[in-house]
PDB file with SEQRES, HELIX, SHEET and CRYST1 records, atoms N, CA, C and O in Angstrom:
SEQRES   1 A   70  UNK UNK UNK UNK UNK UNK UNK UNK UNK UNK UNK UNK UNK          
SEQRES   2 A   70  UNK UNK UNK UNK UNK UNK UNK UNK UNK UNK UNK UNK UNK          
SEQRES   3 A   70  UNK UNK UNK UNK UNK UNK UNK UNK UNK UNK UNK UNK UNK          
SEQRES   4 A   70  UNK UNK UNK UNK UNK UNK UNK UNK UNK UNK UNK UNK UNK          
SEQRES   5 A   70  UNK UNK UNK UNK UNK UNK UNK UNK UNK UNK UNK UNK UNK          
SEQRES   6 A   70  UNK UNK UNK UNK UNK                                          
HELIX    1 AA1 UNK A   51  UNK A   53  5                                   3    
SHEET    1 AA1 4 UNK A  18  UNK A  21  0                                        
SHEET    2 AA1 4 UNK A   8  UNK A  11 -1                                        
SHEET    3 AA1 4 UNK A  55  UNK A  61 -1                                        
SHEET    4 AA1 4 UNK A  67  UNK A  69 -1                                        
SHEET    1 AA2 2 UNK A  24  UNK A  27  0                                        
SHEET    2 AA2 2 UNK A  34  UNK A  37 -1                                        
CRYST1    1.000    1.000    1.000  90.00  90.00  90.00 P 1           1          
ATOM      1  N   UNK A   1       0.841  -1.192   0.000  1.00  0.00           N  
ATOM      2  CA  UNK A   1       0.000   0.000   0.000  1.00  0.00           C  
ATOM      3  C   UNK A   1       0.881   1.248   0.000  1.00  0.00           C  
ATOM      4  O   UNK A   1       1.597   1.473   0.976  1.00  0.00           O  
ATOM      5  N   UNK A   2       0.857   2.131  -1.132  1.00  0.00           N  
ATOM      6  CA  UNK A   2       1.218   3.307  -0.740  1.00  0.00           C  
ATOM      7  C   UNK A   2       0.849   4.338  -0.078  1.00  0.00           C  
ATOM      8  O   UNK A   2      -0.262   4.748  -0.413  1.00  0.00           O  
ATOM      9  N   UNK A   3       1.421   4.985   0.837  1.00  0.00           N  
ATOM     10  CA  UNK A   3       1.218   5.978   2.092  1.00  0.00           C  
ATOM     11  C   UNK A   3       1.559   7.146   1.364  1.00  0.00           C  
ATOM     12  O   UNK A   3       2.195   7.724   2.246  1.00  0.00           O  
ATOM     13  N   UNK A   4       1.594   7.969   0.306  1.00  0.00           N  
ATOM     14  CA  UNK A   4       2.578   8.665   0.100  1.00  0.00           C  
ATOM     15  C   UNK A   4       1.269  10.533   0.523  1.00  0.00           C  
ATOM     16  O   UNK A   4       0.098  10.848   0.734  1.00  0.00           O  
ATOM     17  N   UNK A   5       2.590  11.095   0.397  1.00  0.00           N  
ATOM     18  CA  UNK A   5       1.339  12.460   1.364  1.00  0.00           C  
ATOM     19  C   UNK A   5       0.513  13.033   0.428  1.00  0.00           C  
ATOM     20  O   UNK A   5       0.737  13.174  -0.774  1.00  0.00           O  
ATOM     21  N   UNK A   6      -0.528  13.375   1.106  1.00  0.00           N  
ATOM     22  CA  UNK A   6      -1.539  14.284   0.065  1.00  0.00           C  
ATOM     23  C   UNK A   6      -0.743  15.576   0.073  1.00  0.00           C  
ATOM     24  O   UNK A   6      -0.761  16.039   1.214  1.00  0.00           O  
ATOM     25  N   UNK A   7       0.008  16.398  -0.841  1.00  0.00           N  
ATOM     26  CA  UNK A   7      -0.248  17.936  -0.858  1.00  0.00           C  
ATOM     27  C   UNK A   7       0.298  18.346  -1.958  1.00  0.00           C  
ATOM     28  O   UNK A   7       1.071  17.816  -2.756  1.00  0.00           O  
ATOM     29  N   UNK A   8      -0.366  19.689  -1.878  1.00  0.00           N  
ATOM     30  CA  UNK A   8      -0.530  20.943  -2.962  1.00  0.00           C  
ATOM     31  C   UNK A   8       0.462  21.744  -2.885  1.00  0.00           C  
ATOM     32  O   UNK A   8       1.025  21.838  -1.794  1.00  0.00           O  
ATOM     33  N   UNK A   9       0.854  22.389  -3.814  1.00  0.00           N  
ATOM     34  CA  UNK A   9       1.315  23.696  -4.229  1.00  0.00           C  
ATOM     35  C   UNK A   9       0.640  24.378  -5.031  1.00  0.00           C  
ATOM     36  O   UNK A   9      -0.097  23.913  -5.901  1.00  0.00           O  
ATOM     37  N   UNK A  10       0.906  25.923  -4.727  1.00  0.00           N  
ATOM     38  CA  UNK A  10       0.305  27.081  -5.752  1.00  0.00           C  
ATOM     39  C   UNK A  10       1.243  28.284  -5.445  1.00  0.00           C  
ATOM     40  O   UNK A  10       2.123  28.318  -4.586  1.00  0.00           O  
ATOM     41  N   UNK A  11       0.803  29.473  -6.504  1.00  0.00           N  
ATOM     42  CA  UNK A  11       1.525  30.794  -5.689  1.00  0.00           C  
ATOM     43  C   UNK A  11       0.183  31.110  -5.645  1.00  0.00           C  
ATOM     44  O   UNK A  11      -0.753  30.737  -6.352  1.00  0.00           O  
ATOM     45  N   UNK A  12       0.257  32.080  -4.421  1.00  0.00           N  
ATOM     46  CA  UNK A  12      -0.351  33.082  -3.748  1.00  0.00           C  
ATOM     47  C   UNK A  12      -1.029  34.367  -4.851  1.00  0.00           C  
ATOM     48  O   UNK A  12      -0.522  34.964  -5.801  1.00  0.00           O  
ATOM     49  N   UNK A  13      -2.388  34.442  -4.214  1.00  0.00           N  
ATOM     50  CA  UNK A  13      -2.456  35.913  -5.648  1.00  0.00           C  
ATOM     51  C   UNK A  13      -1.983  37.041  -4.560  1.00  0.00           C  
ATOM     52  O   UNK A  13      -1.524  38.056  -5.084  1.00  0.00           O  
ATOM     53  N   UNK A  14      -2.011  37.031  -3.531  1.00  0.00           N  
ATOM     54  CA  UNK A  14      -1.015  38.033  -2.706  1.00  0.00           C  
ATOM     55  C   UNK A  14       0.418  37.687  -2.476  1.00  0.00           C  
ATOM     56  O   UNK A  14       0.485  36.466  -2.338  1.00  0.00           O  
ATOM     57  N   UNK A  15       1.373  38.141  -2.396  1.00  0.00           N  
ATOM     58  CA  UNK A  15       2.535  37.794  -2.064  1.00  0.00           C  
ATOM     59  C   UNK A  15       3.093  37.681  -3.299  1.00  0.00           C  
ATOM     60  O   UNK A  15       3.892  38.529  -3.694  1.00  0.00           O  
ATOM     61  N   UNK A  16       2.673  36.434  -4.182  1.00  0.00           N  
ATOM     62  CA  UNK A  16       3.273  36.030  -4.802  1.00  0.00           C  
ATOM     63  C   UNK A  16       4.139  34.827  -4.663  1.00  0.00           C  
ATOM     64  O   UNK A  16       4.931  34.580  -5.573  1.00  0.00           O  
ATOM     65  N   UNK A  17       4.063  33.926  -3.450  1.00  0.00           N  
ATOM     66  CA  UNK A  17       4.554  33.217  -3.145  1.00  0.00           C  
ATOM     67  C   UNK A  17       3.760  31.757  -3.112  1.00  0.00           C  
ATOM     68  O   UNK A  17       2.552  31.598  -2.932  1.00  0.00           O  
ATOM     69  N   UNK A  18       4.818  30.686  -3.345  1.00  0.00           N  
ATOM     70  CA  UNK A  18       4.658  29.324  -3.040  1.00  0.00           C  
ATOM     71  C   UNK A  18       3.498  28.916  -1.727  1.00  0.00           C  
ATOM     72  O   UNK A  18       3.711  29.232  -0.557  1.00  0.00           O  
ATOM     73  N   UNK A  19       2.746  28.459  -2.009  1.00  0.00           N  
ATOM     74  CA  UNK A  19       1.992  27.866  -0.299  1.00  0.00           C  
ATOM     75  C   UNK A  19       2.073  26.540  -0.595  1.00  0.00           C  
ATOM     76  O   UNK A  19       2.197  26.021  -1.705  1.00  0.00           O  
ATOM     77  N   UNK A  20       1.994  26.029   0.476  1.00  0.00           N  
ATOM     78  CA  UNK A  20       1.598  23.947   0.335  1.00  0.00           C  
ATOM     79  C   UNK A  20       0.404  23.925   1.394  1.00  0.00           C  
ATOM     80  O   UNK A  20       0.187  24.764   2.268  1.00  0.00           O  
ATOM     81  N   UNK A  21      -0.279  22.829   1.126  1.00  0.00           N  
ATOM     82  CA  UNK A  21      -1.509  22.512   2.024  1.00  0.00           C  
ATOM     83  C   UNK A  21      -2.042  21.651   1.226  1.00  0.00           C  
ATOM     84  O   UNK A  21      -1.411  20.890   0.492  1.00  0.00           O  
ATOM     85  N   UNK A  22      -4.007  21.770   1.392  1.00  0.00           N  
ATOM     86  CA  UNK A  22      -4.286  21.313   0.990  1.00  0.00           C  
ATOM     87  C   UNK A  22      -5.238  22.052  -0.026  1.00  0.00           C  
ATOM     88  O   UNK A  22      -4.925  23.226  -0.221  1.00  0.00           O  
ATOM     89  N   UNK A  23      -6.374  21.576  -0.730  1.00  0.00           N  
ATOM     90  CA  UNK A  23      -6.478  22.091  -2.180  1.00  0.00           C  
ATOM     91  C   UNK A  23      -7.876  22.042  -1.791  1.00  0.00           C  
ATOM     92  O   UNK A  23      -8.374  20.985  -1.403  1.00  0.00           O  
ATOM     93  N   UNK A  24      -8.452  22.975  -1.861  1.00  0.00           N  
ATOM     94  CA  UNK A  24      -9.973  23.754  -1.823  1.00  0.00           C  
ATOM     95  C   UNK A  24     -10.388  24.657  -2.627  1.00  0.00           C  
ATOM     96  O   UNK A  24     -10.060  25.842  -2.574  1.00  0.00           O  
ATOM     97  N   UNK A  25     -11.462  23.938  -3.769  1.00  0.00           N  
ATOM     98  CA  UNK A  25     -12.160  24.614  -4.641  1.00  0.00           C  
ATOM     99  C   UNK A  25     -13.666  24.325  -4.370  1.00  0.00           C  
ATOM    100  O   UNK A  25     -14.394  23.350  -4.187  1.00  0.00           O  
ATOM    101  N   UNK A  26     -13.766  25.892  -4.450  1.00  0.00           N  
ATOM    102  CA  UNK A  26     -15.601  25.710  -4.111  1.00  0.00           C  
ATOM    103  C   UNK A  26     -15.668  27.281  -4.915  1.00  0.00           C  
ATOM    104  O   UNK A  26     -14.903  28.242  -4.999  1.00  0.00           O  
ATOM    105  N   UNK A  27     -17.224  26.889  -5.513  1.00  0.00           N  
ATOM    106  CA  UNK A  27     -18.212  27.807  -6.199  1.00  0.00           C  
ATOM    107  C   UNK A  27     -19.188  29.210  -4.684  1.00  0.00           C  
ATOM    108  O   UNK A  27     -19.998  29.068  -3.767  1.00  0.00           O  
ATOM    109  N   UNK A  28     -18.604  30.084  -5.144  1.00  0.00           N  
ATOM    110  CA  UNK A  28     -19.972  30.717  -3.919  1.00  0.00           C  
ATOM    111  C   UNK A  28     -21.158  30.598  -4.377  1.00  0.00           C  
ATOM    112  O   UNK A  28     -21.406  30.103  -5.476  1.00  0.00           O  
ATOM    113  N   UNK A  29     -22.524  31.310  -3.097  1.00  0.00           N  
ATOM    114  CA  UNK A  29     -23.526  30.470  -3.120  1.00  0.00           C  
ATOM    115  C   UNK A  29     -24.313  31.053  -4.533  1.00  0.00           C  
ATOM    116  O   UNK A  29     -25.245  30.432  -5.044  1.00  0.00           O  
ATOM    117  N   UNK A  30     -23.775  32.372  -5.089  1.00  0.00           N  
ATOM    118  CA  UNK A  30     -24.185  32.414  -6.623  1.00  0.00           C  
ATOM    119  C   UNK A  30     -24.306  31.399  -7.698  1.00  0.00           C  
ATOM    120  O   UNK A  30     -25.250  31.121  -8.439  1.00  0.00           O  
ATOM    121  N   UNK A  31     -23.140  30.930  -7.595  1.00  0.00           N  
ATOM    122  CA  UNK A  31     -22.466  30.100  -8.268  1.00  0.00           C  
ATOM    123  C   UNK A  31     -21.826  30.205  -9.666  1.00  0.00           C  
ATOM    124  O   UNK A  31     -21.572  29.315 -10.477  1.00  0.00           O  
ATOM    125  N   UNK A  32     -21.606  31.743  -9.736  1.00  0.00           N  
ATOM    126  CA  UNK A  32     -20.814  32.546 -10.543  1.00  0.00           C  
ATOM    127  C   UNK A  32     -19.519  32.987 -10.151  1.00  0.00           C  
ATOM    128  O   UNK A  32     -18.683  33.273 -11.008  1.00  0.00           O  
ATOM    129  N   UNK A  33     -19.267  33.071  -8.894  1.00  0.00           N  
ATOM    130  CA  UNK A  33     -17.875  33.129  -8.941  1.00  0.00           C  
ATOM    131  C   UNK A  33     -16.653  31.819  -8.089  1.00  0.00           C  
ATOM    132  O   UNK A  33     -16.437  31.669  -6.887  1.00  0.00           O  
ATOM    133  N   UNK A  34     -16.297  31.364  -8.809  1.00  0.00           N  
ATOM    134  CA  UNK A  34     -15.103  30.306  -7.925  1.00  0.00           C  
ATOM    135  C   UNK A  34     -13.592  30.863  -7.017  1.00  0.00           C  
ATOM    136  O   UNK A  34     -12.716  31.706  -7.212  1.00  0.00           O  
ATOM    137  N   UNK A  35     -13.888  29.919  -6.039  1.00  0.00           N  
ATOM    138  CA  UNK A  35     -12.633  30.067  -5.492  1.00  0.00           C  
ATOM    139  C   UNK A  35     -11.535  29.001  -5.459  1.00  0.00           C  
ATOM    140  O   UNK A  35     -11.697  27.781  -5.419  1.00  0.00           O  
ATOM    141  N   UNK A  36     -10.741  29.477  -5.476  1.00  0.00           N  
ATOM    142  CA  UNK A  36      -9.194  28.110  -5.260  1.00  0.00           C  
ATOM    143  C   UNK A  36      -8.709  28.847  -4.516  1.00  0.00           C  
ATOM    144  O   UNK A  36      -8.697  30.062  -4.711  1.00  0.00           O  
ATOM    145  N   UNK A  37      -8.139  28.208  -3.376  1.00  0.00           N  
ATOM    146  CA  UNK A  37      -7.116  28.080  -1.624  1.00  0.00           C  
ATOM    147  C   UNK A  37      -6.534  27.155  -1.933  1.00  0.00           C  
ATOM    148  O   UNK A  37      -6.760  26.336  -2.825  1.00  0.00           O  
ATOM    149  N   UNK A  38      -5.527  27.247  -1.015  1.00  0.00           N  
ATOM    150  CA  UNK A  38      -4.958  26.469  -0.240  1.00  0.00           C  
ATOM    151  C   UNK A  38      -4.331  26.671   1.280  1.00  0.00           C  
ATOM    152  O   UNK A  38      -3.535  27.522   1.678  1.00  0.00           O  
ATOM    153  N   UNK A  39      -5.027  25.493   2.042  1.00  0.00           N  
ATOM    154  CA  UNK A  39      -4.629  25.654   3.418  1.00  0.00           C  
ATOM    155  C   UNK A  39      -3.858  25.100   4.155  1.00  0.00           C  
ATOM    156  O   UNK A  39      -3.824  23.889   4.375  1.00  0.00           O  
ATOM    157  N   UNK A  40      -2.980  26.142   4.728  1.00  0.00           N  
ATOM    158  CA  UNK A  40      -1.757  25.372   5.298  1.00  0.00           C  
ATOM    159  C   UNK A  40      -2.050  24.346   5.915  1.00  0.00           C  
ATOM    160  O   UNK A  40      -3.206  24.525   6.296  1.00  0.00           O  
ATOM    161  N   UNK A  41      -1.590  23.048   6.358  1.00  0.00           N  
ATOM    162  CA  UNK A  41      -1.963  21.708   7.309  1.00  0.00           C  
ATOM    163  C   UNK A  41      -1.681  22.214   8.590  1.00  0.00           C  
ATOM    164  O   UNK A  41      -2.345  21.856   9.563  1.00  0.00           O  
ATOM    165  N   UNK A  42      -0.807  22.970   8.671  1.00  0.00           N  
ATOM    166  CA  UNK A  42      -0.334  23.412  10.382  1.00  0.00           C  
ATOM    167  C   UNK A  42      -0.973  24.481  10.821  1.00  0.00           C  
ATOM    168  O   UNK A  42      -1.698  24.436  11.815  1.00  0.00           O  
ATOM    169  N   UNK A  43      -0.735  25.741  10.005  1.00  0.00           N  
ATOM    170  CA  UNK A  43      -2.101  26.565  10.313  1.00  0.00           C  
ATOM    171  C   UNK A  43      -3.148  26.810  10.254  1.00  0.00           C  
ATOM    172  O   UNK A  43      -3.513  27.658  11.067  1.00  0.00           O  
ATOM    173  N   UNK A  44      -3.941  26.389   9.547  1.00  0.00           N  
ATOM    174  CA  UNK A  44      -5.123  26.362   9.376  1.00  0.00           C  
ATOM    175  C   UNK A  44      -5.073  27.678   8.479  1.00  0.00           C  
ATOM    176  O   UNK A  44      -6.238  27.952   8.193  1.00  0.00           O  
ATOM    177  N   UNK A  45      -4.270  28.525   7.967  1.00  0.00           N  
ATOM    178  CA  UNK A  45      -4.087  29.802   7.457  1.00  0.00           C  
ATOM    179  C   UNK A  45      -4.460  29.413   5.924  1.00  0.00           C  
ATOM    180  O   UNK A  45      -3.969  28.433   5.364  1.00  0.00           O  
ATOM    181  N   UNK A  46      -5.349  30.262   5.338  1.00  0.00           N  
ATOM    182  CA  UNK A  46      -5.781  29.855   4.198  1.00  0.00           C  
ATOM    183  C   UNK A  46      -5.587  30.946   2.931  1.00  0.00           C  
ATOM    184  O   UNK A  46      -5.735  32.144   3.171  1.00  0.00           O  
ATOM    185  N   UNK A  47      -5.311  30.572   1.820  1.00  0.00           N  
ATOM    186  CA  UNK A  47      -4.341  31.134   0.675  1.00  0.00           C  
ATOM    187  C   UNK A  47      -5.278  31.499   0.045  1.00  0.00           C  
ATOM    188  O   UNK A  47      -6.308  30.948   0.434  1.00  0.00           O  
ATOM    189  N   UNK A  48      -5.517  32.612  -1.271  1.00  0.00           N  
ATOM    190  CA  UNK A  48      -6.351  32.781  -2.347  1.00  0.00           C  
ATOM    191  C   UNK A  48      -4.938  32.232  -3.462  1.00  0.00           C  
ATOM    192  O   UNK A  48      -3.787  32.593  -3.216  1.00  0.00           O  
ATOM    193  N   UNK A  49      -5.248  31.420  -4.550  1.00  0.00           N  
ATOM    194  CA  UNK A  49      -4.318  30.638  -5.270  1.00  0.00           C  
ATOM    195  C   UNK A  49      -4.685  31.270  -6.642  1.00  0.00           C  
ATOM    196  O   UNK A  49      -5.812  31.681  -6.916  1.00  0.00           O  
ATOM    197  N   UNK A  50      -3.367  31.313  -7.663  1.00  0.00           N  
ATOM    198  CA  UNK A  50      -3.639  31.141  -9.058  1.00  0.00           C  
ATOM    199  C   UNK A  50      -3.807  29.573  -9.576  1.00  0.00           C  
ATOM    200  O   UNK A  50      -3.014  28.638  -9.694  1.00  0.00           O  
ATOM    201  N   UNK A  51      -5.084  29.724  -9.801  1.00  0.00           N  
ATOM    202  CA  UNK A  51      -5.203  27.959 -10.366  1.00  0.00           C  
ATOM    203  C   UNK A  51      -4.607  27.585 -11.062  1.00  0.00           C  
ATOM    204  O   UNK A  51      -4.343  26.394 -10.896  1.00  0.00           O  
ATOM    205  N   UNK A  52      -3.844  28.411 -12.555  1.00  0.00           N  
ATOM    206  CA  UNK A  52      -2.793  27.754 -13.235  1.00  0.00           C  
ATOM    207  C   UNK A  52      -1.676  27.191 -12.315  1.00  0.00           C  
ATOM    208  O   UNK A  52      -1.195  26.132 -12.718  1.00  0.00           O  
ATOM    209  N   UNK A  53      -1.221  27.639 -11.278  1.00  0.00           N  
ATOM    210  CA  UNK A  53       0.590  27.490 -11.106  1.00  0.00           C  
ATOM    211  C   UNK A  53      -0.127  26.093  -9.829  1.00  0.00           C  
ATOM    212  O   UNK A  53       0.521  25.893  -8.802  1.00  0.00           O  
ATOM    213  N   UNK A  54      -1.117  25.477 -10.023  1.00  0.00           N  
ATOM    214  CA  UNK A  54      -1.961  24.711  -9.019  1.00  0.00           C  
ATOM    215  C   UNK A  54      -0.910  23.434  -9.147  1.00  0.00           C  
ATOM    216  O   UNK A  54      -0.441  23.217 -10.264  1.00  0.00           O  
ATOM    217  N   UNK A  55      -0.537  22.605  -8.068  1.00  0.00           N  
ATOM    218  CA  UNK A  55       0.653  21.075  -8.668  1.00  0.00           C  
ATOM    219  C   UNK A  55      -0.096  20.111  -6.835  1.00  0.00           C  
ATOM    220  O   UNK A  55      -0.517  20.468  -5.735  1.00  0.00           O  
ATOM    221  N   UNK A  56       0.138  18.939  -7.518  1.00  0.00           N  
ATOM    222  CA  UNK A  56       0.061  17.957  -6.896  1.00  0.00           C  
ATOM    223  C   UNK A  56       1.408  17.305  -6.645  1.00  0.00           C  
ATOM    224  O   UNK A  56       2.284  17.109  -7.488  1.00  0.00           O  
ATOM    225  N   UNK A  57       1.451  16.882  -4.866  1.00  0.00           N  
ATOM    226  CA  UNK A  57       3.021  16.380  -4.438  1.00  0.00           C  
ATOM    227  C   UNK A  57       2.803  14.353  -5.672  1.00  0.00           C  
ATOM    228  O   UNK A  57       1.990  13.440  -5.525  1.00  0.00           O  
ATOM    229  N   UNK A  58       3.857  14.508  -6.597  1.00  0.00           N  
ATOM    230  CA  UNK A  58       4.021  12.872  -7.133  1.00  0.00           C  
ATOM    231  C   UNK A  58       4.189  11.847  -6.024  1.00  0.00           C  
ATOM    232  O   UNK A  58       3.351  10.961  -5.856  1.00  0.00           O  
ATOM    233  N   UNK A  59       5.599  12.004  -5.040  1.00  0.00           N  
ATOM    234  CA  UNK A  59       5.209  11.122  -3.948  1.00  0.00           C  
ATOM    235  C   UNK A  59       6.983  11.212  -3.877  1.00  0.00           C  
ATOM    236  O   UNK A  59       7.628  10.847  -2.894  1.00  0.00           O  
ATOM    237  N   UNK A  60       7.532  11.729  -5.031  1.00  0.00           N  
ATOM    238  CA  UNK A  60       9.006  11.229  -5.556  1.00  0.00           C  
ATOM    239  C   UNK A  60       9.845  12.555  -4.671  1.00  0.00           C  
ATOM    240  O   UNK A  60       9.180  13.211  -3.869  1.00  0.00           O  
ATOM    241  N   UNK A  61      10.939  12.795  -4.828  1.00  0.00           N  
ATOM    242  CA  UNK A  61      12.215  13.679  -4.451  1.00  0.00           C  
ATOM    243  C   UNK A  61      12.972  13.757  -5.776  1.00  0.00           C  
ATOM    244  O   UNK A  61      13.414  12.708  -6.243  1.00  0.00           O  
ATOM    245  N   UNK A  62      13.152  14.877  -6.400  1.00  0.00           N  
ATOM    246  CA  UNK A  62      14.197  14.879  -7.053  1.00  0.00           C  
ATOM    247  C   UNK A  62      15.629  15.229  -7.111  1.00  0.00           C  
ATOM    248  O   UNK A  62      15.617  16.307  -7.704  1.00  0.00           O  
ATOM    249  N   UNK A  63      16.346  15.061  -6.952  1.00  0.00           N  
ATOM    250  CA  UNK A  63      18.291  14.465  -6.611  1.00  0.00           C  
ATOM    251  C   UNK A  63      18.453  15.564  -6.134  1.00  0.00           C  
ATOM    252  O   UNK A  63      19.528  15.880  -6.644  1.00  0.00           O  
ATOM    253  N   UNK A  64      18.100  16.534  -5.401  1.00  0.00           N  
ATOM    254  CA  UNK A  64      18.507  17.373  -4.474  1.00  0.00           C  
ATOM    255  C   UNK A  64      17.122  17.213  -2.946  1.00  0.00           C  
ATOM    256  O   UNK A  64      16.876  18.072  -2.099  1.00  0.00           O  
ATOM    257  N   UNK A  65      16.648  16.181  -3.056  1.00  0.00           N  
ATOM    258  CA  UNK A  65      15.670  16.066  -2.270  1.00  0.00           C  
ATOM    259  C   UNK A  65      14.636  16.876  -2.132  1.00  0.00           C  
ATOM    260  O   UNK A  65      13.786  16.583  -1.291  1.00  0.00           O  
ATOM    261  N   UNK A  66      14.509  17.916  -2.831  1.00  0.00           N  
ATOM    262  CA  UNK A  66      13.149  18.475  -2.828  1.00  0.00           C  
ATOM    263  C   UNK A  66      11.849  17.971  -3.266  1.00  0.00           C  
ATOM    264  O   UNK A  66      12.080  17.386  -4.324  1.00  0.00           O  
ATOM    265  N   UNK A  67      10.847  17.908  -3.053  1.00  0.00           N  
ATOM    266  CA  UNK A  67       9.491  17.509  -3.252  1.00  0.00           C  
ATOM    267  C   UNK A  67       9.129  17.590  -5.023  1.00  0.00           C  
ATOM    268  O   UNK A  67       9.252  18.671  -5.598  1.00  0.00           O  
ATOM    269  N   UNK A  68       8.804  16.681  -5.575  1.00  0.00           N  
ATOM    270  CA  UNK A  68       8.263  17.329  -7.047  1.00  0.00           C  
ATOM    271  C   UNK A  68       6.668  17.193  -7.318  1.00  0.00           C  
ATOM    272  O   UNK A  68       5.879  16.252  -7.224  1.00  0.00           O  
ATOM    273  N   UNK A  69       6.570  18.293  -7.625  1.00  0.00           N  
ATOM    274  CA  UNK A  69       4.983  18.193  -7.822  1.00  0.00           C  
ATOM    275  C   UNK A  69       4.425  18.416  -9.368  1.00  0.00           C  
ATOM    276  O   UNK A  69       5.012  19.229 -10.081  1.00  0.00           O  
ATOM    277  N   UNK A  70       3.264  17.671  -9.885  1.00  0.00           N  
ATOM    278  CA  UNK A  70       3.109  18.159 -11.390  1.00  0.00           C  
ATOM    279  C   UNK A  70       1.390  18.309 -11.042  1.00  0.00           C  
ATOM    280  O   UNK A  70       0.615  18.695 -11.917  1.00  0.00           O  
TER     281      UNK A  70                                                      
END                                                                             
C-alpha cells in the first residue's frame, strides 16, 4: 500500500509566493464566482491561489531532495 502524502502547491495571488496545504475549490452560493485556496496543514491559514501554477506532491524527491509536484 502506498502511504505517500496528500499535498498541494500554488503561488499566492497576494505575495506572490509558493503555499503547500491542501487544495480547496468551491463555487460561492451564486455560483458565478469560484474560489481556489490552499490551506496550510499546520495553520489552518488559508491562501487565495492562481489555479494555473496549481501542482500535486508525485510522492518522488528529485536528486537534491526536494518535493516534485506536477
Amino acid at each position: 500500500m502506498n502511504n505517500r502524502e496528500i499535498l498541494f502547491r500554488a503561488i499566492a495571488i497576494h505575495g506572490n509566493e509558493w503555499v503547500f496545504g491542501n487544495y480547496i475549490h468551491s463555487k460561492r452560493m451564486s455560483g458565478r464566482s469560484c474560489e481556489y485556496r490552499i490551506v496550510d496543514k499546520d495553520t489552518g491559514l488559508e491562501s487565495d491561489i492562481i489555479p494555473e501554477t496549481l501542482g500535486q506532491f508525485t510522492g518522488k524527491l528529485d536528486i537534491n531532495g526536494n518535493k516534485v509536484f506536477e
